[in-house]
C-alpha positions in Angstrom: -24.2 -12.2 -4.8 -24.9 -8.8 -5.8 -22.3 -6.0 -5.8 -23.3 -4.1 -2.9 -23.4 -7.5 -0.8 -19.8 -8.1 -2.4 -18.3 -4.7 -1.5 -19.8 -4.7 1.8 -18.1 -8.2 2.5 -14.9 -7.2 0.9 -14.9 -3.9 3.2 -14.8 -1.7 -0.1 -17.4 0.2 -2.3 -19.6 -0.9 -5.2 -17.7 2.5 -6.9 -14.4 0.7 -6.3 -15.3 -2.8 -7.4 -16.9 -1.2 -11.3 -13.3 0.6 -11.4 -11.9 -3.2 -11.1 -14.3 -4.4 -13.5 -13.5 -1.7 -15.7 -9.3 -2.4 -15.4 -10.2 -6.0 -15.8 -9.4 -6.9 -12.6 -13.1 -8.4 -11.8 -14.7 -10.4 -13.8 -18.1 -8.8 -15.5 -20.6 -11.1 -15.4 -24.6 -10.1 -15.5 -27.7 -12.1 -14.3 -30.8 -12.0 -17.0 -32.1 -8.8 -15.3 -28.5 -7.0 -15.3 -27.5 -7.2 -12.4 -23.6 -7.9 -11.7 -23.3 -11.3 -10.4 -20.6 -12.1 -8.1 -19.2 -15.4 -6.3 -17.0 -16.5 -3.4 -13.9 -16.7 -5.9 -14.3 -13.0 -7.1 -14.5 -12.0 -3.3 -10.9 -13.9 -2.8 -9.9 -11.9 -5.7 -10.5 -8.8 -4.1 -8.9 -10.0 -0.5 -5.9 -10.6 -2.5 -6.1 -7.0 -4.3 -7.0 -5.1 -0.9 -4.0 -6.7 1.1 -1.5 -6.6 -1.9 -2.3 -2.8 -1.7 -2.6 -3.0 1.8 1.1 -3.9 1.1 1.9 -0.7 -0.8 1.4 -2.5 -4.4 -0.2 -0.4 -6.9 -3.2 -1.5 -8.5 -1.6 -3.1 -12.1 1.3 -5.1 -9.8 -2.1 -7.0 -8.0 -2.8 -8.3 -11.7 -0.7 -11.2 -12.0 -1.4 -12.5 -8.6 -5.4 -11.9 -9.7 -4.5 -13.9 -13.0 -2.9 -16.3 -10.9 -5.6 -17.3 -9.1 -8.6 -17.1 -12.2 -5.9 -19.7 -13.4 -6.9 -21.9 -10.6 -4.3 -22.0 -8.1 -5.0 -22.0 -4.6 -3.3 -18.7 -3.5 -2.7 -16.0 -5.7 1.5 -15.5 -5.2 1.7 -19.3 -6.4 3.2 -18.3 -10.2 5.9 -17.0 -11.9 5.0 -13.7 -12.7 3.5 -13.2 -9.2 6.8 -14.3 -8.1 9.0 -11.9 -10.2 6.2 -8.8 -8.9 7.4 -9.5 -5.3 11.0 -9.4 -6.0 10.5 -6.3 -7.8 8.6 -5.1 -4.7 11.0 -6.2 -2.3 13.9 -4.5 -4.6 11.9 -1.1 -4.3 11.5 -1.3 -0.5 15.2 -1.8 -0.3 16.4 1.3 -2.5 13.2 3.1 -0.2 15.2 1.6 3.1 18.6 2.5 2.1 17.4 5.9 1.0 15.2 6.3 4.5 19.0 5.5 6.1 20.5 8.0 4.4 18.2 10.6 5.4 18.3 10.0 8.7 22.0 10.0 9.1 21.8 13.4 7.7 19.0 14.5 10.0 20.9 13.0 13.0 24.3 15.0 12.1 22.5 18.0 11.5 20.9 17.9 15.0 23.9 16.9 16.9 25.6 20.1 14.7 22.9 22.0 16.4 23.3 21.0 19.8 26.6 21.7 19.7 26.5 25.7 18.6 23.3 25.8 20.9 25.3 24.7 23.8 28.6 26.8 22.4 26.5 29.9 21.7 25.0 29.6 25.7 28.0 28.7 27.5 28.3 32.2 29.5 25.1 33.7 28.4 22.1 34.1 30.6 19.8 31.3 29.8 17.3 32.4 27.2 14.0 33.5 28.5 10.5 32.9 27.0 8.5 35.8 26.2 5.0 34.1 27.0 5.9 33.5 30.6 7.1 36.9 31.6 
């Protein structure tokens, strides 16, 4: 198949898929004219590469699991160094959770500190009153 046929099935553009080629990411291959050949393999690379990143993996982390599968095994997260990119993933999206925790604890003291001296700072004052409504 043709690029354009190959980005339209893959759901991307033929601007996207050179930028692979160029990273080495898709393989470069040219018919006789020089056109860019592609086949049902190179769109399972790119399945793999859209949902890794999909996933929140940068574009160099999809490599092994594209290297993984030009190596011939049936799914691309199948080898050792694909293997080592997820636990490195899933050790980043832990810190990112912790950190995410952190932050809201904070914003939940701050807003039940603010509740408070609203509800201090009324108690005996008229309620407030909103300009726009008279």
């Amino acid at each position: 198949m043709r690029i354009g046929e190959l980005a339209e099935r893959a759901g991307t553009s033929t601007r996207t898929l050179r930028y692979y080629e160029s990273r080495g990411l898709l393989p470069s291959r040219r018919s006789p004219n020089g056109y860019r050949t592609y086949d049902e393999d190179d769109l399972r690379l790119l399945r793999q590469i859209r949902t890794l990143q999909d996933f929140g993996f940068d574009l160099e982390e999809t490599r092994p699991f594209v290297e993984c599968l030009r190596a011939g095994h049936p799914a691309g997260d199948s080898c050792p160094a694909s293997l080592a990119v997820y636990r490195r993933k899933l050790g980043e999206l832990d810190a990112l959770i912790s950190r995410l925790a952190d932050v809201r604890d904070q914003v939940g003291r701050q807003l039940a500190e603010a509740e408070r001296a609203a509800a201090e700072g009324s108690e005996g004052a008229a309620a407030p009153r909103c300009e726009m409504t008279g």
